[in-house]
C-alpha positions in Angstrom: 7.5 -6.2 21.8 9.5 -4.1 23.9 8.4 -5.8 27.1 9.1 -9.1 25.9 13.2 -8.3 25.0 13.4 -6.5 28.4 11.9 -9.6 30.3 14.1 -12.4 27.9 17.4 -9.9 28.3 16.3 -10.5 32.2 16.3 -13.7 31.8 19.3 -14.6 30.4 21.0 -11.9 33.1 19.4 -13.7 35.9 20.9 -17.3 34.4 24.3 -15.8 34.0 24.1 -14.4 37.4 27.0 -15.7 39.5 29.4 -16.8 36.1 31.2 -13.4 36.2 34.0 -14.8 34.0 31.1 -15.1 31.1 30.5 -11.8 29.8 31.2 -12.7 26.6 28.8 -15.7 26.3 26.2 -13.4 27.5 27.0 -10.1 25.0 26.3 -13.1 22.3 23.2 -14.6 23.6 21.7 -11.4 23.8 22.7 -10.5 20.5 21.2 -13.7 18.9 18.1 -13.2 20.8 18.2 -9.3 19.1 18.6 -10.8 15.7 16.0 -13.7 16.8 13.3 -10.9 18.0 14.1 -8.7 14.6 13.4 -11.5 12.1 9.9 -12.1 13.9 9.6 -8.6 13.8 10.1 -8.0 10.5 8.1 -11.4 9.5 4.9 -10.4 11.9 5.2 -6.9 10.4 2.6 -7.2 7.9 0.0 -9.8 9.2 -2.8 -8.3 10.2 -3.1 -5.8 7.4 -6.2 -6.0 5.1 -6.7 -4.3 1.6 -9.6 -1.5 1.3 -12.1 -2.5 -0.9 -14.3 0.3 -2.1 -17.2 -0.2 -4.3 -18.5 3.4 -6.4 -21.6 4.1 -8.3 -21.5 7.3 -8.5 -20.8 9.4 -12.2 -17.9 11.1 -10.4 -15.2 10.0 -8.0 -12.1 12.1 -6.6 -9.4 9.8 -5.6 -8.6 10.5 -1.9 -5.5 9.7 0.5 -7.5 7.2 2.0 -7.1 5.3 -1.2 -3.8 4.0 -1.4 -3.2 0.6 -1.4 -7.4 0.4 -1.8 -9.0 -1.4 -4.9 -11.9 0.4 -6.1 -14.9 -1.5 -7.8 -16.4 1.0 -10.1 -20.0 0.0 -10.4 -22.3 1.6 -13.0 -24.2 1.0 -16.1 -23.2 4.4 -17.2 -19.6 6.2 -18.0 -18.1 7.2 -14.7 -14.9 9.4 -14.0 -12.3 9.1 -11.3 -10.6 12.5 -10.7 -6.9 12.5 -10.1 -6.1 15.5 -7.7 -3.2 17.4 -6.4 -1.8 16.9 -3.3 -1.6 13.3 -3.1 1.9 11.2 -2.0 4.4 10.5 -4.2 4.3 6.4 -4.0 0.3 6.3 -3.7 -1.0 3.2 -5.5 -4.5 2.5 -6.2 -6.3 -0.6 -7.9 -9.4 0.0 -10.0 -11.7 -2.9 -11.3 -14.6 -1.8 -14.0 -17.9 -4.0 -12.6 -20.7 -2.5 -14.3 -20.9 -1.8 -17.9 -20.1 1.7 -17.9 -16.6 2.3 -18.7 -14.0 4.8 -16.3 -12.0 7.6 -17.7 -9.0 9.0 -15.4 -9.2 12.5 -15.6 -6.7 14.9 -13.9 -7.7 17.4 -11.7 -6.7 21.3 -11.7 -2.6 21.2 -11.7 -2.0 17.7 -12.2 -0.5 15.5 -15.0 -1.4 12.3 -16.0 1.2 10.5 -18.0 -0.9 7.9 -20.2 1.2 5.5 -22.8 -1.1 6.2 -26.1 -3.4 8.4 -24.1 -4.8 5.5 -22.4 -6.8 6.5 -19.5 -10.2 4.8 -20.4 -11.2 1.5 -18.8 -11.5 -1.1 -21.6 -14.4 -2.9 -20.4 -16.1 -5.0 -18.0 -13.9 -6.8 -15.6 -11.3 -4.9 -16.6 -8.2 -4.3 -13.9 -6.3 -1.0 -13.7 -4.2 1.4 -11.9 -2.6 4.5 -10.6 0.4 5.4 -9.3 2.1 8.6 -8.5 5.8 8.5 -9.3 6.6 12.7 -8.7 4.4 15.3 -7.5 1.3 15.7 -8.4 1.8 13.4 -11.6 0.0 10.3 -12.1 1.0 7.2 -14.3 -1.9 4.9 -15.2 -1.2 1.2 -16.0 -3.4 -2.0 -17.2 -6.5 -2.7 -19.4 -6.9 0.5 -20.6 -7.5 2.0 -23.9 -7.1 6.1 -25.7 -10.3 8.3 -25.4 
């Protein structure tokens, strides 16, 4: 992107070659084109990205860096567990989706805190949708269809 404001701001100098008594109307096209180039910027930003989709049948999970912004299918006809370690970002978001019939319980790992409304860390059935965020260090907040161990 850098390229293409060098080669427009060379542009617009070569077209205003020779009308030396224009400086001004060239310090505002170039600061229109700025603004122009930032909007598309700051729309184009984002395209491109796609979410992580993860799909887990093991008992046991550890939530991992690599997970933020992920959804996670957990996939089992038994009880699994997703283990909520230390060390993780503050603003780390994960999605979690219950797929099989076995139901997932959030548990913390050594030194962190999970902050459940009700104690509510348990899936609450199939297709139920829930998540995790971390909102200060090492301390996780779980939200959606969940339900007290």
């Amino acid at each position: 992107m850098a390229l293409y404001k060098e080669h427009i701001k060379n542009k617009i100098l070569d077209d205003l070659a020779g009308r030396n008594d224009n400086w001004e109307a060239l310090e505002t096209a170039i600061n229109a084109l700025n603004t122009e180039l930032q909007t598309h910027e700051d729309k184009t930003a984002n395209q491109g990205h796609t979410t992580k989709i993860k799909t887990i049948t093991a008992a046991s999970y550890t939530l991992l860096a690599e997970d933020n912004g992920a959804i996670i299918r957990m996939n089992s006809p038994s009880p699994q567990t997703v283990i909520l370690p230390v060390g993780l970002d503050v603003g780390h978001e994960t999605v979690f989706k219950q797929v099989g019939e076995g139901q997932t319980t959030l548990v913390a790992g050594d030194g962190a805190t999970i902050e459940a409304f009700g104690g509510e860390v348990k899936s609450a059935g199939k297709n139920a949708t829930f998540g995790v965020y971390i909102d200060a260090e090492d301390m996780f907040t779980p939200v959606g269809n969940l339900e007290a161990v």
